[in-house]
C-alpha positions as CSV (number, residue, x, y, z in Angstrom):
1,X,96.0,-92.4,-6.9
2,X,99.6,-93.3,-7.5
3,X,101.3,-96.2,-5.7
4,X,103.9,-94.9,-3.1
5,X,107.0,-96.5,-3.9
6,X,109.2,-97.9,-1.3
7,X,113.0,-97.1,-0.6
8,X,115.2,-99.9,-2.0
9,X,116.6,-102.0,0.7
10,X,120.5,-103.0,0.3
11,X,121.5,-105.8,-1.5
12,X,123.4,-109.0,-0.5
13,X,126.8,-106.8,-0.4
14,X,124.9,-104.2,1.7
15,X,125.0,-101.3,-0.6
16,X,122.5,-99.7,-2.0
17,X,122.2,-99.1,-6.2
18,X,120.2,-96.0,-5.7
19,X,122.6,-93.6,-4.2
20,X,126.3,-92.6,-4.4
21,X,128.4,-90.5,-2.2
22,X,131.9,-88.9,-2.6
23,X,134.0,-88.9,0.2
24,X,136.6,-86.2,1.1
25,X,138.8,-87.4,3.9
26,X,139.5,-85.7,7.1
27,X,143.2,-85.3,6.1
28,X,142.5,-83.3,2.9
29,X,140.2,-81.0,4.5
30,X,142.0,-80.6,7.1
31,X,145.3,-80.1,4.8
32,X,147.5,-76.7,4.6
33,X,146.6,-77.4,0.7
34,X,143.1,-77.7,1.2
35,X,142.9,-74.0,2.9
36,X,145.6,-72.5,-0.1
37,X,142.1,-73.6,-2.9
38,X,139.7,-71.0,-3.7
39,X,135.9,-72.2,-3.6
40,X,136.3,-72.9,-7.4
41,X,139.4,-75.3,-7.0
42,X,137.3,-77.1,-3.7
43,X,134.0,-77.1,-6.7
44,X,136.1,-78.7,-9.6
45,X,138.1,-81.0,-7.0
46,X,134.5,-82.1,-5.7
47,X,133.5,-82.8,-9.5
48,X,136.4,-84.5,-10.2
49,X,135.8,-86.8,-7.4
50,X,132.3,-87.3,-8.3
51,X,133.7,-89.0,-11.4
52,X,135.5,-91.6,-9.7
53,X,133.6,-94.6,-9.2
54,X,135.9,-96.5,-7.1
55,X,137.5,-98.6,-10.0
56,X,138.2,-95.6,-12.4
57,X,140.9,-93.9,-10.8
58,X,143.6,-92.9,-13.7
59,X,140.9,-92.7,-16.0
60,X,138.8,-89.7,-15.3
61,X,138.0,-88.1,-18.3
62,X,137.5,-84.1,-17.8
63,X,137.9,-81.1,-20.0
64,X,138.6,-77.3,-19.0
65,X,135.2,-76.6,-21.3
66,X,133.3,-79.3,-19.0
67,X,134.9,-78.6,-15.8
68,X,133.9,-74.7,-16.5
69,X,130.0,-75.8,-17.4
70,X,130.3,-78.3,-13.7
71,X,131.6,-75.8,-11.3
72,X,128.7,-73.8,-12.8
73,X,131.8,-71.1,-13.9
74,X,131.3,-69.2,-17.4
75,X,134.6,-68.5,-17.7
76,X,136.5,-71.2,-18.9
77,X,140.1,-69.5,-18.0
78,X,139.1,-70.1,-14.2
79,X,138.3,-73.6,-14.8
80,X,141.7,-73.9,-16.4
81,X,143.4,-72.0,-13.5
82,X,141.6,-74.5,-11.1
83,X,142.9,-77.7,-12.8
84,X,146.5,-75.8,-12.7
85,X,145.9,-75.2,-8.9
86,X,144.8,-78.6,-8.1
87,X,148.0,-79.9,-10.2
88,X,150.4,-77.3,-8.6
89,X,149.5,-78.5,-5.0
90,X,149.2,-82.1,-5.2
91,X,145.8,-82.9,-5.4
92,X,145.5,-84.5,-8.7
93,X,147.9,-85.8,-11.9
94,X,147.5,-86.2,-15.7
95,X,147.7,-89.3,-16.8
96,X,146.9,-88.5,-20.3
97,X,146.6,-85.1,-22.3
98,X,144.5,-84.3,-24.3
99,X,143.9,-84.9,-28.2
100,X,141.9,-83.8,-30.7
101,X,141.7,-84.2,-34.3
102,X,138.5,-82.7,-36.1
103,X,138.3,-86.4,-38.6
104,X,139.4,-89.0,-36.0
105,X,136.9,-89.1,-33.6
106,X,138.3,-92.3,-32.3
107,X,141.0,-90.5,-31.1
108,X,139.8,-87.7,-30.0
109,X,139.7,-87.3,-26.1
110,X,140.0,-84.9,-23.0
111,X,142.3,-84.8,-20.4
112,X,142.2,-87.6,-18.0
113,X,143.5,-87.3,-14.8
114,X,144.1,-89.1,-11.2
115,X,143.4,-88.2,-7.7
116,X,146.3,-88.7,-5.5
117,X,144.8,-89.8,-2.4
118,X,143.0,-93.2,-4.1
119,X,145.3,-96.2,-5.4
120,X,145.3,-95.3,-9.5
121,X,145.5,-97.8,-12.3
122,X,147.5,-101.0,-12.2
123,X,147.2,-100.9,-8.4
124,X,149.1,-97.7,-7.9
125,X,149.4,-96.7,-4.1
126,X,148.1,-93.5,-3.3
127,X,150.7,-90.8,-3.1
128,X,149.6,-88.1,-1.1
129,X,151.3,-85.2,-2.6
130,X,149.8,-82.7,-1.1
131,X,150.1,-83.3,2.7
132,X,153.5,-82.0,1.7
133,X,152.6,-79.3,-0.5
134,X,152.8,-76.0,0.5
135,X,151.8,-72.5,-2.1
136,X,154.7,-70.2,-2.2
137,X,155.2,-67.3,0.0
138,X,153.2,-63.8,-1.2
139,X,150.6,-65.6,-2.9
140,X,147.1,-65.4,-2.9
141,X,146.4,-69.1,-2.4
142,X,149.6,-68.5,0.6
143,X,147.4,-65.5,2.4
144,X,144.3,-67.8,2.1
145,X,145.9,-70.7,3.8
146,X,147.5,-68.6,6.7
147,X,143.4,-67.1,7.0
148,X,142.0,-70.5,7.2
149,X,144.9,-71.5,9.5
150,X,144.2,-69.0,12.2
151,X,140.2,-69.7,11.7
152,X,141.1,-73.4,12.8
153,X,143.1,-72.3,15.3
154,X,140.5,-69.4,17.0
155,X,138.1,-72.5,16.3
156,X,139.7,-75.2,18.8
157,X,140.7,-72.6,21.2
158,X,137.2,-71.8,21.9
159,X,136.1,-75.4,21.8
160,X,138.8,-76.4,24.5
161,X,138.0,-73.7,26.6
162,X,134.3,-74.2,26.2
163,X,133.3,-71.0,24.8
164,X,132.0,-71.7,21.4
165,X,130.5,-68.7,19.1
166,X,127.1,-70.2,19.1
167,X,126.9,-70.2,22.5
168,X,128.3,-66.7,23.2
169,X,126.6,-64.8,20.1
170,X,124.7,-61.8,21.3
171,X,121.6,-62.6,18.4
172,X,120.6,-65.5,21.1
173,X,117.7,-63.9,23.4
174,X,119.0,-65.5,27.1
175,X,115.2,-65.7,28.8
């Protein structure tokens, strides 16, 4: 019969070597840039983030070809379009482009970019961009952010006033 291993308990820092979270702050989700990204700028802005390892900031080495294969996408064009999205609105900068040279494959690289909300290389302060970013009027990502507006807004309504969709959904049986 096999042993039953034990969790690992923290170490002398507190943190635990087993496990790794990404954390998306309350202010980007909550962001009018946030609601302008499709689901598969929010997937490749989730992988991007689970590169960072809280030192690597600047230096986060992604593709279009491996962001594609990430967001679990086939088409590599909607990859691209999401790393143009992300760029467009704020959420992330190049901080080197990409080269490739089929004999030097010392020099060969991808894209590496930086998320804007973390401090970046040399001790960089984090820049925000996108609390101020807004798409432009007529746009799809524009219609989407004015839909997930309104959602917020019908969402806090009912909260204030106590009536809640759970709570007033007709699939409930009242007893």
């Amino acid at each position: 019969m096999a042993k039953r291993q034990r969790p690992k308990k923290p170490n002398v820092t507190g943190r635990n070597d087993t496990s790794r979270f990404v954390r998306l702050d309350y202010r980007i989700l909550n962001s009018n840039a946030y609601r302008a990204l499709s689901p598969n700028d929010r997937a490749l802005l989730v992988e991007l983030v689970m590169l960072y390892n809280g030192q690597n900031n600047g230096s986060l080495y992604l593709s279009v070809r491996d962001g594609a294969a990430r967001m679990g996408v086939a088409d590599v064009n909607a990859a691209r379009r999401s790393f143009a999205t992300l760029q467009e609105l704020g959420f992330i900068q190049m901080t080197e482009d990409a080269f490739f040279q089929v004999k030097a494959k010392e020099s060969s690289r991808a894209r590496c970019w930086r998320l804007t909300w973390l401090a970046g290389p040399g001790r960089k302060a984090p820049s925000w961009e996108f609390l101020e970013c807004e798409p432009e009027p007529k746009t799809q990502p524009r219609k989407r952010m004015e839909r997930g507006q309104s959602a917020l807004k019908a969402h806090r309504k009912a909260r204030s006033s106590g009536q809640l969709p759970v709570l007033d959904s007709s699939t409930i049986d009242e007893d």
